[in-house]
C-alpha positions in Angstrom: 55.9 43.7 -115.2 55.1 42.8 -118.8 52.2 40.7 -119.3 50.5 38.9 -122.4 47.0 37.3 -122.8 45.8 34.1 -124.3 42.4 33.4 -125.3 42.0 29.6 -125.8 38.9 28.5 -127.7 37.9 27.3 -131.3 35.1 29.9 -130.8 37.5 32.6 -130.9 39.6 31.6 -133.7 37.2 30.9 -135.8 35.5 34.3 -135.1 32.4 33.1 -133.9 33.0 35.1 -130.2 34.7 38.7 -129.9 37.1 38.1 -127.2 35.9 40.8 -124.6 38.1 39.7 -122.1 41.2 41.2 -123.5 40.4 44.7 -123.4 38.9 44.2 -119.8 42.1 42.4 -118.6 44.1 45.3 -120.2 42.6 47.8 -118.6 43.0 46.4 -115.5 46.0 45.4 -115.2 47.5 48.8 -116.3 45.6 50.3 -113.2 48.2 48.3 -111.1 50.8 48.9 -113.5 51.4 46.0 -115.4 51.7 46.5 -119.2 50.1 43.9 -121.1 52.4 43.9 -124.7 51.0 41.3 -127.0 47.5 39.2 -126.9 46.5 36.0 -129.1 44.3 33.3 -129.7 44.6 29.9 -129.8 42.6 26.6 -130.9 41.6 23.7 -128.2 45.0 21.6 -129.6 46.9 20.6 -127.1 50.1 21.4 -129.6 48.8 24.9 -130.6 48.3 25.9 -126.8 51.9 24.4 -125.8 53.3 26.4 -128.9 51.8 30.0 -127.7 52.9 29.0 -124.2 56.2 28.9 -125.0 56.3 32.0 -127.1 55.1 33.7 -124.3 57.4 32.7 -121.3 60.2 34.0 -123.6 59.0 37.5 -123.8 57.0 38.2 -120.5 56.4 37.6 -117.2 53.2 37.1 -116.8 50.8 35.0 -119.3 46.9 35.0 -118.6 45.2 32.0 -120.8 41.7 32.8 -120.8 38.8 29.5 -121.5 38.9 26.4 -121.9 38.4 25.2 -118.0 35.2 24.0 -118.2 34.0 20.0 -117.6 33.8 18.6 -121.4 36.4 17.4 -122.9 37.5 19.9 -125.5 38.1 21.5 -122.5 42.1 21.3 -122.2 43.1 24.1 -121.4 44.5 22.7 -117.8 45.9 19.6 -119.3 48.0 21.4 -121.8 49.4 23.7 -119.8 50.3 21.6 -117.0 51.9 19.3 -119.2 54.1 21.5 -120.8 55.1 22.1 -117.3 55.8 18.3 -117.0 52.9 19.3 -113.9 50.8 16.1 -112.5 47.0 17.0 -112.1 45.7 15.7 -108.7 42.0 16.0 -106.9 42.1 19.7 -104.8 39.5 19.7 -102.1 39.3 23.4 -102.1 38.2 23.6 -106.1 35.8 20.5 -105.2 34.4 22.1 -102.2 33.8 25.6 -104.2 32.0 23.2 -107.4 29.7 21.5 -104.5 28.6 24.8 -102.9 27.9 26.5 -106.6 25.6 23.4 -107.5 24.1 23.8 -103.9 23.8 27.7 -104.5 21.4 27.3 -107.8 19.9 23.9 -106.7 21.2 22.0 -109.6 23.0 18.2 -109.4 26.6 18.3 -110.4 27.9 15.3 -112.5 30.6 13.2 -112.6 31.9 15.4 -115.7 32.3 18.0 -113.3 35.5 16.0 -111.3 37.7 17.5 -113.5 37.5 20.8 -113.2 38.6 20.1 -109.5 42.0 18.8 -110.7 45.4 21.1 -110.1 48.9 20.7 -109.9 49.8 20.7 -106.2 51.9 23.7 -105.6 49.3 26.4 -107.6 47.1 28.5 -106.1 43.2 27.9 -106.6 41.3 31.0 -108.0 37.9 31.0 -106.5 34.6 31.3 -109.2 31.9 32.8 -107.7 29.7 32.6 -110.8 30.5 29.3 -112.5 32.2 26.0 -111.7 35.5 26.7 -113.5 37.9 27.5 -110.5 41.3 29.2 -111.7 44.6 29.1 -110.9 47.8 31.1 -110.3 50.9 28.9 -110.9 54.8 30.1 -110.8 57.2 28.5 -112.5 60.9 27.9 -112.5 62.5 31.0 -113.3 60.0 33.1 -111.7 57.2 33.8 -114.1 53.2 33.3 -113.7 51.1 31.6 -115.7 46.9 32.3 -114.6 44.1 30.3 -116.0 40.7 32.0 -115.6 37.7 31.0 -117.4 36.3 32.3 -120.7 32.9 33.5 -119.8 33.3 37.2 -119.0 30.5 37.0 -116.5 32.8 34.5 -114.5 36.6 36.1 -115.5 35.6 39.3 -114.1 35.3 38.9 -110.4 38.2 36.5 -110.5 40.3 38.6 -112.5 39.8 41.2 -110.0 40.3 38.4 -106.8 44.0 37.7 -109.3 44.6 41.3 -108.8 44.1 42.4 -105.7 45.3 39.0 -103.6 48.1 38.2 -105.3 49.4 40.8 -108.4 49.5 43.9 -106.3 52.1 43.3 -104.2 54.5 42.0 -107.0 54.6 45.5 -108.7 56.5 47.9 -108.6 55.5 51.3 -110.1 51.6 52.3 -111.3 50.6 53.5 -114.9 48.1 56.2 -115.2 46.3 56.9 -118.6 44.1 59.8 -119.1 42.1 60.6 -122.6 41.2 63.6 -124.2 38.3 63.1 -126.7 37.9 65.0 -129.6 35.3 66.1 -132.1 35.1 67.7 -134.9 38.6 66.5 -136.4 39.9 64.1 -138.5 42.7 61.8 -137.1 45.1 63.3 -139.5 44.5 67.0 -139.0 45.2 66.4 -135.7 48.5 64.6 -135.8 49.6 67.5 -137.9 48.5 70.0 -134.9 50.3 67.9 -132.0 52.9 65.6 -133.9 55.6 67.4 -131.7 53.7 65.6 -128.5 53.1 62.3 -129.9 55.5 59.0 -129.4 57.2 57.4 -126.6 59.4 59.3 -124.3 60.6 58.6 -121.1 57.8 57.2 -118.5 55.3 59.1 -121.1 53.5 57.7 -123.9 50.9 59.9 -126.1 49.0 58.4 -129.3 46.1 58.9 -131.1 43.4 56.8 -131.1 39.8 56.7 -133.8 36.5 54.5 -132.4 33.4 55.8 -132.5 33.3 58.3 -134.8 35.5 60.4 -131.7 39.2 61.0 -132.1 41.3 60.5 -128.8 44.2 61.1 -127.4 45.7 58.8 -125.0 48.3 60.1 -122.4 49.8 57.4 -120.7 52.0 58.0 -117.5 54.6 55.8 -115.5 55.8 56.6 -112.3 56.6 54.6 -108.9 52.8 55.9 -106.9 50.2 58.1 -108.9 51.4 61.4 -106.9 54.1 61.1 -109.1 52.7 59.6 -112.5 50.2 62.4 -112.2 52.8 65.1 -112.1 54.7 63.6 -115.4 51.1 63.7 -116.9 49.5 67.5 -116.1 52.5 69.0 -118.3 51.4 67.5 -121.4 47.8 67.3 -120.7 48.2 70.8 -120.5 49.5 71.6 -123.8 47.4 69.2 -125.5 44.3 70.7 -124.1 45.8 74.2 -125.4 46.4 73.1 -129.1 43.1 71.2 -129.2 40.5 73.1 -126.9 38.2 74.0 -130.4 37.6 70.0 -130.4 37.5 68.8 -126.8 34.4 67.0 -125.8 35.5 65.3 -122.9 37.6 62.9 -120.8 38.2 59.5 -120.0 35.4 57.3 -119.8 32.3 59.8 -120.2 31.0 59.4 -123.4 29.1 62.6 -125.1 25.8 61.8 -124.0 26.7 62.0 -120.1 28.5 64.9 -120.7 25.3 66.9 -123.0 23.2 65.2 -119.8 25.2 67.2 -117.5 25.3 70.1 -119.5 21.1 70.1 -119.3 21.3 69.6 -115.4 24.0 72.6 -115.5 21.6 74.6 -117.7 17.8 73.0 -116.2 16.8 73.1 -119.7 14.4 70.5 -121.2 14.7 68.7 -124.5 12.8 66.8 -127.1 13.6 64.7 -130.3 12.4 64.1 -133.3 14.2 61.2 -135.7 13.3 60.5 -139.1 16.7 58.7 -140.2 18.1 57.2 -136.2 15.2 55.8 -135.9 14.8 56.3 -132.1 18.7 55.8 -131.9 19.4 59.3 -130.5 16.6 59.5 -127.9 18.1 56.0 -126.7 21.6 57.0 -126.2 20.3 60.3 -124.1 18.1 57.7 -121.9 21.7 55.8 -121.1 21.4 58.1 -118.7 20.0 57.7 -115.6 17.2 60.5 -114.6 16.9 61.8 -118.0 13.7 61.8 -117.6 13.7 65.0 -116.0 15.4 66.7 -119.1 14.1 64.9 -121.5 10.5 65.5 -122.2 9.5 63.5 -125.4 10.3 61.6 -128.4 8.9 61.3 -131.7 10.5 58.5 -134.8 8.6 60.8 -137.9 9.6 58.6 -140.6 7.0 59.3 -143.0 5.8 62.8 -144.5 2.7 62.3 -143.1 4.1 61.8 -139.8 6.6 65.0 -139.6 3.3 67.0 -140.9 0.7 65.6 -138.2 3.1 65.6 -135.1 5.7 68.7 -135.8 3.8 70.4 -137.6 6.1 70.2 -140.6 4.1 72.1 -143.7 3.0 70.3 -147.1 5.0 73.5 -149.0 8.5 72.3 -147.3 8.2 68.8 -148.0 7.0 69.1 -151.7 9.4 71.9 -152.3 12.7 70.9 -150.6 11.9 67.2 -149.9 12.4 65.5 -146.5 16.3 65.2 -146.3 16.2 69.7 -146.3 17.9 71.9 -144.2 14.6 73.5 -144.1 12.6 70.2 -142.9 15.4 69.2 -140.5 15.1 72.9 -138.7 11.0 72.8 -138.7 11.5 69.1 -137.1 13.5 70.7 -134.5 11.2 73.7 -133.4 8.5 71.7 -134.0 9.3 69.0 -131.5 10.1 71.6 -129.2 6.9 73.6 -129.6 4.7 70.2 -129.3 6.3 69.5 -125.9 6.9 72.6 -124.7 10.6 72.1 -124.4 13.1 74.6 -124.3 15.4 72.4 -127.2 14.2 70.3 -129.9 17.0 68.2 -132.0 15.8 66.9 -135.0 17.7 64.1 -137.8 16.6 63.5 -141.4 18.9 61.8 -143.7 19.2 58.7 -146.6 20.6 56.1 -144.5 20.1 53.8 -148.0 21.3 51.3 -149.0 18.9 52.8 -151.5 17.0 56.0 -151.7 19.9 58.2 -152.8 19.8 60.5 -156.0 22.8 62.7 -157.8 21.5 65.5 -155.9 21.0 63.7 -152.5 23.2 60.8 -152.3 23.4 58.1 -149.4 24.6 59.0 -146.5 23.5 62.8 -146.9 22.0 64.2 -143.4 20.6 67.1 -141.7 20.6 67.5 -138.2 18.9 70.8 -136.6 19.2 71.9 -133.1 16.0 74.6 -131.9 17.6 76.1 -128.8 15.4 78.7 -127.5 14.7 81.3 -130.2 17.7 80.1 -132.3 18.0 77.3 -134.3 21.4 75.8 -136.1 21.0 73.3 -138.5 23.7 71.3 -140.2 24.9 69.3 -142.9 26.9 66.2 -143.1 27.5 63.6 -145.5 28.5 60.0 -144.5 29.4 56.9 -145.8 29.2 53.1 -145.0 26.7 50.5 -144.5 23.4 51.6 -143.3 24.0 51.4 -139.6 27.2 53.0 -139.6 25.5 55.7 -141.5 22.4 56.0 -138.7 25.2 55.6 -136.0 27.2 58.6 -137.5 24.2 60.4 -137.5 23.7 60.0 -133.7 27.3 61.1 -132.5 27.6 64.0 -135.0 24.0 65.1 -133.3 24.7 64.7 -129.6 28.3 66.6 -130.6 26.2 69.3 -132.0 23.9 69.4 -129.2 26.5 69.5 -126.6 28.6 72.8 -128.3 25.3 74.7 -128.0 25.0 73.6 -125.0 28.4 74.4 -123.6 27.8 78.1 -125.8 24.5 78.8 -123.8 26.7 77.6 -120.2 29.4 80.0 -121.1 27.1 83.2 -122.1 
């Protein structure tokens, strides 16, 4: 089954809201095998939303519209559809019942604004909202396709997206896709492709492209088959080879992002950390406290911004900083065992770097870092140089450090 989504708002369009909702309706529908092959966005015009409609019932067979349910009256969303269905609207007791109880639930008094939102065509089936007063609806038309209104407020589209799924998509599918990722470090998007190009493309029930966000390169393996037993088996093959060619870069799988996986490397190891941030700011210490009982691991964290500050707290020495200036291989590593010596921790990570937009010189430009990692009695210190806008540059800084951090870690795990 081949889907397509339709986010319905001027909010969209005009860029004033990141449509969220597509990537989570994606995702989920591919659990259950449906492939969703084109998404847009549409104004609140009645002729604009009829137009997309139309587009879509030519080319899949499910379309999922997305806002434009609520009780004012730029709120078509219904009307338009339904009257390019040539559908009458008429009073449902189940969506009024469900608008009563939700004003009961949070003690507010509904109003007579809210009367529409209980209007459906007869023969559709009403999509509960457990968070909101926007009920949804599943209708089928003619020749077989469906056409599902939910509402645009993630908070609210989630649990009825899933109550879409599991009550009524499920059954209509035949076959499951299963997608597995291999993350990457370490390598440019490129220099990969040039490594696996054999493996890449479309080929029968297997798909396999790269992917760049976050500063990680991945590689996406997706798998059809008719049950997972048997998508998984026309997966492990090239999984297999993949990990082979790339196992210098791997950092991971799926959904794990690099701090749960350097989290689970300290729990492996029971080895305590510390930080100390010039540049991030307190950026890196966050992302390590995304994880839940880091505080075991993680002893403390100190933002050293000033030269006064890496001197007093670290114990970073006047000759260093005059000599080799802040952003120094040599400051970076005496941040790093310095943190770890203050705290008595068995690793201390340490970042120093010209995030600019000002700051930078011929000889140290924006976007020029050091990141030192004190593990035990060794300490590796690296240097990288960025570009982009200030927080991209700080944000860089973070990933590249938590990578780092996470191949000692794995090094000290395999000794």
């Amino acid at each position: 089954m081949k889907a397509e989504m339709i986010a319905i708002g001027n909010e969209i369009v005009f860029g004033h809201t990141i449509n969220t909702n597509a990537s989570l309706v994606a995702q989920q529908l591919e659990k259950i095998g449906i492939e969703m092959c084109y998404q847009s966005g549409v104004r609140d015009r009645y002729e604009d939303i009829a137009n997309v409609l139309e587009i879509a019932l030519k080319r899949v067979d499910l379309v999922i519209l997305s806002g434009g349910l609520g009780p004012t009256k730029d709120d078509l969303t219904k009307e338009a559809v339904f009257e390019y269905f040539d559908e009458e609207l008429i009073f449902n007791e189940t969506a009024m019942q469900d608008i009563k109880n939700y004003f009961e639930h949070v003690q507010k008094t509904m109003t007579e604004n809210n009367m529409k939102q209980a209007l459906f065509p007869a023969n559709c089936i009403i999509l509960k909202n457990i968070c909101g007063t926007a009920s949804g609806c599943l209708y089928q038309t003619s020749d077989k396709k469906f056409v599902a209104l939910l509402p645009g407020p993630p908070k609210e589209l989630r649990p009825m997206l899933q109550i879409l799924i599991d009550e009524h998509l499920k059954q209509k599918v035949e076959g499951v896709y299963l997608t597995e990722d291999i993350k990457l470090f370490g390598i440019g998007e490129s220099e990969v492709v040039g490594i696996i190009d054999e493996f890449l493309g479309v080929f029968e029930n297997i798909e396999i492209a790269p992917y760049v966000a976050e500063g990680c390169t991945t590689i996406r393996i997706k798998s059809f088959g008719i049950n997972k037993e048997e998508a998984h088996t026309r997966l492990i093959p090239y999984k297999k080879s993949l990990e082979k060619c790339l196992a210098p870069y791997i950092i991971g799988n799926n959904d794990k992002q690099i701090e749960q996986l350097v989290y689970e490397n300290l729990e492996k190891l029971g080895a305590t950390i510390a930080v100390a941030e010039s540049c991030t700011g307190g950026l890196l210490a966050g992302r390590l406290i995304n994880n839940s009982g880091i505080s075991r691991w993680l002893k403390e964290s100190f933002v050293t911004y000033s030269n006064e500050a890496k001197s007093k707290y670290l114990g970073v020495s006047i000759e260093s900083l005059k000599n080799y200036g802040a952003v120094s291989e040599e400051v970076a590593e005496e941040m790093a065992r310095g943190v770890a010596n203050a705290t008595n921790s068995d690793i201390g990570v340490a970042t120093t770097g010209i995030a600019g937009p000002d700051g930078g010189t011929e000889e140290k430009p924006v976007g020029l870092v050091y990141i030192s990692v004190a593990i035990y009695d060794k300490c590796y210190t690296y240097k990288r140089l960025f570009t982009g806008e200030r927080q991209e540059i700080r944000q860089h800084t973070v990933q590249t450090a938590l990578y780092y951090l996470y191949k000692q870690l794995k090094r000290l795990e395999n000794e």
